[in-house]
N, C-alpha and C positions, 0 to 999 in steps of 0.2 A: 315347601313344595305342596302343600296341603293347599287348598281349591276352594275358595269362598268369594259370591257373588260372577262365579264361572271363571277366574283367575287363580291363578296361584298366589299365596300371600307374598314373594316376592315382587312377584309384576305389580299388585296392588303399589307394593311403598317404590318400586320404582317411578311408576307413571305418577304418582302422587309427587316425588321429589320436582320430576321433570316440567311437571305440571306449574312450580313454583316460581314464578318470573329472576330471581334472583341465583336458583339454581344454576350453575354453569355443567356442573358434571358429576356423573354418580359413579361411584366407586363400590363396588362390592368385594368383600373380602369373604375365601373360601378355599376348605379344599374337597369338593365335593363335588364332581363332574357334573350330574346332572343340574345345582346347581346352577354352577359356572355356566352352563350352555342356554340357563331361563336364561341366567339375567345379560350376557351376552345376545339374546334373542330379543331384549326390548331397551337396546341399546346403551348399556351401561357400559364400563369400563371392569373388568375383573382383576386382581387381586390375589395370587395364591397365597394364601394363607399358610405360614408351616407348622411342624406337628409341634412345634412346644409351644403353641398360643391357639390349637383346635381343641384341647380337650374340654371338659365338661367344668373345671375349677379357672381355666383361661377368662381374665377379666377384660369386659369391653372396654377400656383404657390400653392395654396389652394390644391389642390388637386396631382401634384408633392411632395407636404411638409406632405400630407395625408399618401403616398403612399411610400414613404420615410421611414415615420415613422414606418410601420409594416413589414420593410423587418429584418431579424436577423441581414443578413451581409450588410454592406452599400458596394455596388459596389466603385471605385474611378472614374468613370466617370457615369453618369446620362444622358440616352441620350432620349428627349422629342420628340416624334411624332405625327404628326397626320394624320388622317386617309381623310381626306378631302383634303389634296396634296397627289391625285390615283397615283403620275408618282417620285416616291423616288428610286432612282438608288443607290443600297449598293455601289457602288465606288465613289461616292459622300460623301455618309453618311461615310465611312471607312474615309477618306481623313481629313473631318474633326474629327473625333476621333482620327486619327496620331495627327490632330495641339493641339489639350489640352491633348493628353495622353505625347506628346514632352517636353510638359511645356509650347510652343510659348505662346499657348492663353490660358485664362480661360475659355473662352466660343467662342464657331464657331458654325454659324448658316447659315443655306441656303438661301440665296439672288438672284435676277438675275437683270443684267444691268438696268436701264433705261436714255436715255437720250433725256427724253422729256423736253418738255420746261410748267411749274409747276407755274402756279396762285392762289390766295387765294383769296376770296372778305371781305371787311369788312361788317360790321352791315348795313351799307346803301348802302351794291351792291355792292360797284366800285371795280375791279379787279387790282389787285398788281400782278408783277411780285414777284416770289417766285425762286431764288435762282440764278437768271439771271438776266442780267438788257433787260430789256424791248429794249431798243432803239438797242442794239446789238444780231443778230440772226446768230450764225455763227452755218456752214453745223454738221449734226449729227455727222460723224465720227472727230467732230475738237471740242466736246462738253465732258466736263467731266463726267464721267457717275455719277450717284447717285444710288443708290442699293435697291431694295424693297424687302422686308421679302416674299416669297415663304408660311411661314409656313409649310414649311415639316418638317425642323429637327432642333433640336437648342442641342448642345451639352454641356456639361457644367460638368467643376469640381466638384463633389459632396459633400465636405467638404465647398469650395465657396459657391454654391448654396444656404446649409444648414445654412452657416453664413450671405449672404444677406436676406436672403429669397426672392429675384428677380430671373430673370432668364439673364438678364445682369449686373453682375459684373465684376471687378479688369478689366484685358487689355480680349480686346473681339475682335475677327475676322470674317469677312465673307466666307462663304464657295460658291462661286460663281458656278451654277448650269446652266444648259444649260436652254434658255428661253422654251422650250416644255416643259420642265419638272417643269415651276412656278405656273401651275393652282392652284387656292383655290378655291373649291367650296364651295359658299354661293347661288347660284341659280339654276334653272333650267336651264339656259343659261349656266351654266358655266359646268353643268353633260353632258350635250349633247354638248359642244367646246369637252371636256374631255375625251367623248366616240371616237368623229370623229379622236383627235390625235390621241388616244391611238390604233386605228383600223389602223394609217399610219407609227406606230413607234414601233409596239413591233412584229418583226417578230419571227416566232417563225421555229423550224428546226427538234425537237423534242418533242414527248409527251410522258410523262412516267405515262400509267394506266394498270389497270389489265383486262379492260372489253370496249367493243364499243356496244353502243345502235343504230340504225338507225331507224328512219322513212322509208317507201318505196316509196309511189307514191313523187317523187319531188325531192329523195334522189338515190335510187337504179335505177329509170326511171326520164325522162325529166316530167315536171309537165307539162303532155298533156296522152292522152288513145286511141287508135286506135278502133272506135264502129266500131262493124259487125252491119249487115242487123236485124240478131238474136237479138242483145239489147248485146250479148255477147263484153267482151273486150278484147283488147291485147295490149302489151306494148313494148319497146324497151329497154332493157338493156344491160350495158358494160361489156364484157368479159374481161376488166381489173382490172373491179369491182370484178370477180367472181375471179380471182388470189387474187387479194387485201386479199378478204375472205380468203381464203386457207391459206394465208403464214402467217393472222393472229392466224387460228386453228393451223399451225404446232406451230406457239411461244406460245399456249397455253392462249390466249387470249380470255375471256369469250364475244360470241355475242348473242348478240335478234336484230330480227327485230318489231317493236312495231307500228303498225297500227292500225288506225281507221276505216278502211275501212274492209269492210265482200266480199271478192272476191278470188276465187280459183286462180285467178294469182299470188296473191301474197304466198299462200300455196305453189303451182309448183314452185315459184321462191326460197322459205326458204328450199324447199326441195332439190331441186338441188344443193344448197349450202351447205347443212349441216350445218343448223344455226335455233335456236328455233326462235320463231314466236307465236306472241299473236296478234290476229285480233281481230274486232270487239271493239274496246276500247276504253272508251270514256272520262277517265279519267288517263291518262298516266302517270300520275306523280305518284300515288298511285299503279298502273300494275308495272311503276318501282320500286317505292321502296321495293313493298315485292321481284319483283326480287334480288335484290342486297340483301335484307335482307338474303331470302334463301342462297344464296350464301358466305354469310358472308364478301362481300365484303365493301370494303372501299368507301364510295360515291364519295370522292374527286379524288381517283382515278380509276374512269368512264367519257368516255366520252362521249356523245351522238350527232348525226347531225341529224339535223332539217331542214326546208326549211319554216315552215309556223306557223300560229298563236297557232295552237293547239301541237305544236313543246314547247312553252315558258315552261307552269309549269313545265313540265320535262326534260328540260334546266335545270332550276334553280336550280335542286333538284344534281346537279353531279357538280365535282371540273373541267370538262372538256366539256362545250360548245360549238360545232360547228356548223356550218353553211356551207353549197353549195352557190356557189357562184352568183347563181338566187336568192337564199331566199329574203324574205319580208325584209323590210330595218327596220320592227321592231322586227324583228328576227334577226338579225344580230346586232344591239342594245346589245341583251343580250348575245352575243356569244364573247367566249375569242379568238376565234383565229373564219378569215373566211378562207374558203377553195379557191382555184384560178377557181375550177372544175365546172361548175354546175351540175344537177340531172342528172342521167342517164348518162353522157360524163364522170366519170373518177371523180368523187368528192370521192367513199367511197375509191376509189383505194389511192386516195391521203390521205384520213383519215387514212390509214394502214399502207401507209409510214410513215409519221411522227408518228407513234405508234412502226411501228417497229426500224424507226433512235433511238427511245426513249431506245426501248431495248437496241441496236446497245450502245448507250451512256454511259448505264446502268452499261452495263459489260468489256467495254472498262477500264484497269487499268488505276490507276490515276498515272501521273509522279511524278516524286521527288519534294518534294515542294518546294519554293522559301523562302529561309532561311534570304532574304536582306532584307533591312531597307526597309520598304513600301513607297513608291511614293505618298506623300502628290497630297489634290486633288488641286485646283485652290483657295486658301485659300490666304486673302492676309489681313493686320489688315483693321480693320474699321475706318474710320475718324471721 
């Protein structure tokens, strides 16, 4: 349930599965309400899990052979994920389901290079070379590689599986994954490597929602106030912003702007835009959700920009996270996509594009599909 690239690591490896043309249907196994209700919420199938295959020694096998068992139809391929490898790319994942739905392998699993040089010590210290001889160190590129499990995807025969009951049986292949994409997270160190790639490698060109939330001082203005003599204030905002707005009302795009702040600039500002406006607010997450509630809309597709700390709960609460490209660096932490824009310069104008590219995407017909054999990915047997 932990939050990276403004999702939760579950929704990440769902929409990734779903995302795999070969995927039929995702199964989550759980006994963990919150849980159960993400991934119910991004259309999976749920799985109670029971208490003698939830504890902390329960093996992913136990619980595949659990999960196995209560389905009517057995699928002929069984494809295991998880949710702690955030960066699973469906042309990976497809690639290896070509190599065992082909026949090649029985089982293809996500790997990525390594060709470090590997020691073991025994009981009393002393360090052994492991899989090299010590006395020769030839250059990286002149080293064999050896391949480390990723744990993102392991794919496997379902009839095989069900007869080993392992998850490496008969002839077994690597599905070789690009190194950004082998994180495991077991740490904190390794959520926050996780967040930094995922912020340098998932550009994004469209958003497809039905609603944009903004903040205003930081978002719609620079996070700075121009004080008069009087104690009164004034601010500077972008007349590319105020188009942004407009070409989002003509596409029929539901907006609020949602402040904390009790100031008639910001009233004169929502008014000139023609756009609702709740001030004075001091718990944002709960002002949004009865918004979308009323609305009837879909929270996952909503998206809100933020700039600062009291931006987060109602982040969290929408499938669409943003950020201006000033925000607090732990505001941007919890945002799925950052904007190039800061406050006030051109950030919401930029949120409106990529809203309206989304529509643009939306309605754009699809071409004739590609009828040929699929292009296996980088899958090659295991040694």
């Amino acid at each position: 349930m932990r939050r990276i690239g403004g999702q939760t690591l579950l929704a990440r490896a769902i929409e990734s599965a779903f995302a795999t043309p070969s995927v039929l249907d995702v199964v989550v196994s759980t006994d963990h309400p919150e849980i159960k209700a993400e991934a119910l919420a991004h259309g999976a199938t749920v799985i109670d899990r029971p208490a003698d295959i939830a504890g902390d020694t329960s093996s992913s096998e136990s619980v595949l052979l659990h999960a196995l068992g209560t389905l009517d139809v057995l699928p002929q391929i069984t494809v295991f994920i998880q949710c702690t490898s955030p960066i699973i790319d469906p042309t990976d994942l497809q690639g290896a389901i070509n190599m065992v739905a082909s026949g090649a392998a029985d089982v293809s699993f996500a790997v990525v290079p390594d060709h470090g040089f590997h020691w073991t010590c025994d009981e009393m210290g002393a360090a052994h070379a492991s899989g090299h001889t010590a006395a020769i160190r030839p250059r990286r590129q002149d080293r064999e590689p050896r391949f480390r499990e990723t744990g993102a995807f392991y794919v496997m025969d379902t009839t095989g599986f069900l007869e080993a009951e392992h998850r490496f049986f008969g002839s077994v292949a690597v599905a070789q994954v690009p190194e950004e994409h082998g994180i495991d997270i077991d740490t904190e160190a390794d959520l926050e490597l996780a967040r930094w790639r995922l912020a340098r490698t998932a550009p994004v060109s469209g958003i497809d929602v039905d609603a944009l939330v903004t903040d205003f001082d930081g978002v719609h203005t620079a996070d700075t106030a121009y004080l008069n003599q009087d104690g009164s204030e004034a601010v500077r905002v972008s007349r590319s912003d105020g188009m942004g707005i407009s070409l989002l009302k003509k596409a029929g795009i539901h907006l609020l702007i949602l402040s904390t702040e009790t100031n008639p600039v910001v009233t004169a500002r929502a008014t000139k835009l023609g756009v609702e406006v709740a001030q004075s607010v001091s718990d944002k997450a709960t002002v949004l959700n009865q918004w979308i509630l009323d609305r009837g809309l879909d929270p996952a597709r909503v998206a809100y920009l933020g700039n600062d700390v009291n931006d987060l709960d109602a982040m969290n609460q929408v499938g669409w996270p943003l950020t201006v490209a000033d925000a607090r660096d732990s505001v941007h932490a919890a945002a799925r996509h950052r904007l190039a824009r800061p406050g006030g310069l051109g950030a919401v104008r930029e949120a409106a594009d990529l809203i309206l590219a989304g529509i643009r995407a939306e309605r754009t017909p699809e071409t004739t599909p590609d009828t040929s054999e699929p292009h296996p990915s980088e899958a090659v047997p295991a040694r």
